[in-house]
C-alpha positions, 0 to 999 in steps of 0.5 A: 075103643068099641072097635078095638075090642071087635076088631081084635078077634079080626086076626083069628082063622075062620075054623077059630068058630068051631071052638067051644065059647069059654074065652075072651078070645072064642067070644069075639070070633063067634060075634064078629064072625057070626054071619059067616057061619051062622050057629044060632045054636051057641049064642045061648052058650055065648050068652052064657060066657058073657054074662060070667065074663070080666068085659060085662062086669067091668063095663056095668059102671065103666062102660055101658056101650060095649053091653049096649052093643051086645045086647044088640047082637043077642037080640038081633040073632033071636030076631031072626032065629025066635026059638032064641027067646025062649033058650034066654028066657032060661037064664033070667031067674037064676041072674043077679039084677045086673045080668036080669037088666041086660037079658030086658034089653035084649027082650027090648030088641027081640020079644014075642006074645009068650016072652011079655007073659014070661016078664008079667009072671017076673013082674007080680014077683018083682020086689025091686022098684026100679026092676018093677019100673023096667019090667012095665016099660019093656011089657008095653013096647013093641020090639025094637029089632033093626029099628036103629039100623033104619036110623043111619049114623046120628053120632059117634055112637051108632058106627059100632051098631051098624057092625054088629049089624053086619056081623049077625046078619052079613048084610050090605045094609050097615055098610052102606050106612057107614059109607053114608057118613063119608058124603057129610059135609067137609067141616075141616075144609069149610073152617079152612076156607073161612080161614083163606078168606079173613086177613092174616099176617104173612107169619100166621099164613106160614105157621098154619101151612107148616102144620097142615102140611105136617098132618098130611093135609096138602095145602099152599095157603100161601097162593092160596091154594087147598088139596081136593084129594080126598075129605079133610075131615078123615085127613085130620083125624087119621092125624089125631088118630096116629100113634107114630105122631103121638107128640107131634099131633097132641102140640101141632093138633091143639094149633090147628084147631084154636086157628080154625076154630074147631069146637069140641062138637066139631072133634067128634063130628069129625072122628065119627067121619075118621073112624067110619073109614077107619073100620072101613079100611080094617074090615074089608082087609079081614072081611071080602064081603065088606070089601065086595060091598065097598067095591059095588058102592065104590061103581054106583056112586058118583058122590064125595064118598068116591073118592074115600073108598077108592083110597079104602079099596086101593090100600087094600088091594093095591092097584084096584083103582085106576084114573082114567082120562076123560079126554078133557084137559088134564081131568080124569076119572076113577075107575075100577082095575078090571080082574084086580083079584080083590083079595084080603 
């Protein structure tokens, strides 16, 4: 859902960033495309417009990872743009306590020697217990800046962190984490297999072929036989994920998972692989830096997440990714198309 209220902005042109920030619709094209033309000198502006905006007051209790995320993306542009401390500092004395703890956060990301006595002064004015409490926390820590960039992807919440990273600071290090998460462990595949190696009735080995097939999963569990194109976790979640087979997969899916044995645990381990590639895909139809990225990564690596970007980089730009034999039998190799003219 994170991703959806990003990506949304993803259709509009580029010269959108010259607009003044006083909707929705400006605000998400200044964030998304921050790196592409960076003008620090409206993210104050910004701030402005999103700490009045209906998305930050709904999100107070419905949502806190969209004001989480945001409050990265402030503090990340303040740390690489100081003076910025200072222009939101402006705005802490005239906030409600809602709009006080989202400019501590972003403190808590970017801050300096003047900003912890700026929140000293606050502090001996501080009435509330709680505000009190956050305020002496934030004092003695230091800075957290790109500290959860370092990190990678733990779980289904860092994926959007790693794209704010990427669109404040246009950098190929938030891609490559992402594309870290496709060399997980294949969790679908492995419960399949543990499912080939018990016994079952012939009806049971039809009905299970029947419904893999039905979500785009190549199997012949009949001979036994399993697909090796591309990681099963993305497959089955691209299946839960889509639209068209809204029925479908809401009664094939619940089938799928009570035969194999997938634990809630295991849904989101797998959504988290799925929706990686998913706003992999997205992004580097409307971003040419991150399919450049994908493209050098696709070159450089020789692991199972190979096999996913040439899917990524071939629905992009169709007939960029070739398969070139290696003289062996019937094998054969990826390979980049030359002069493909990688475009969006």
């Amino acid at each position: 859902m994170i991703l959806a209220v990003l990506l949304s902005s993803l259709i509009l042109p580029i010269n959108a960033l010259k607009a003044e920030i006083i909707s929705e619709e400006e605000f998400n094209n200044f964030t998304t495309y921050y790196y592409f033309n960076p003008q620090p000198d409206k993210a104050p502006q910004a701030l402005e417009y999103f700490l009045r905006s209906e998305l930050f007051r709904d999100s107070i209790n419905t949502n806190g990872h969209v004001i989480e995320m945001f409050t990265y993306f402030f503090g990340r542009a303040a740390n690489i743009n100081p003076y910025l401390i200072r222009e939101y500092e402006k705005h802490y004395d005239s906030e409600d306590k809602f709009g006080k703890l989202f400019l501590m956060n972003i403190f808590s990301i970017a801050s300096d020697e003047q900003n912890k006595q700026f929140l000293k002064v606050r502090l001996t004015a501080e009435t509330d217990n709680e505000m009190k409490d956050f305020l002496e926390q934030l004092i003695d820590i230091s800075p957290l800046g790109s500290e959860r960039i370092a990190r990678g992807v733990k779980d289904y919440n860092d994926l959007d962190f790693m794209w704010m990273e990427f669109f404040v600071t246009g950098d190929k290090k938030p891609i490559v984490k992402l594309i870290d998460v496709l060399i997980w462990e294949d969790r679908f595949k492995n419960k399949l297999l543990t499912w080939i190696s018990n016994k079952h009735s012939k009806k049971e080995i039809r009905n299970l072929n029947r419904l893999l097939n039905v979500a785009m999963i190549n199997v012949n569990l009949e001979k036994g036989q399993i697909g090796s194109g591309g990681d099963m976790d993305c497959l089955y979640s691209a299946f839960l994920s889509n639209p068209r087979m809204e029925m479908q997969r809401s009664k094939d899916g619940i089938q799928i998972r009570q035969a194999l044995g997938l634990s809630e645990e295991d849904l989101f381990y797998l959504a988290t692989k799925g929706v990686a590639m998913w706003a992999l895909k997205s992004n580097a139809e409307q971003h040419p830096k991150v399919l450049e990225y994908c493209k050098q990564e696709f070159e450089r690596r020789n692991d199972k997440s190979k096999i996913e970007l040439a899917i990524i980089l071939e629905v992009v730009s169709r007939g960029s990714i070739e398969l070139v034999p290696t003289g062996e039998g019937d094998m054969a190799t990826l390979k980049l198309r030359e002069k493909t003219g990688f475009s969006p």
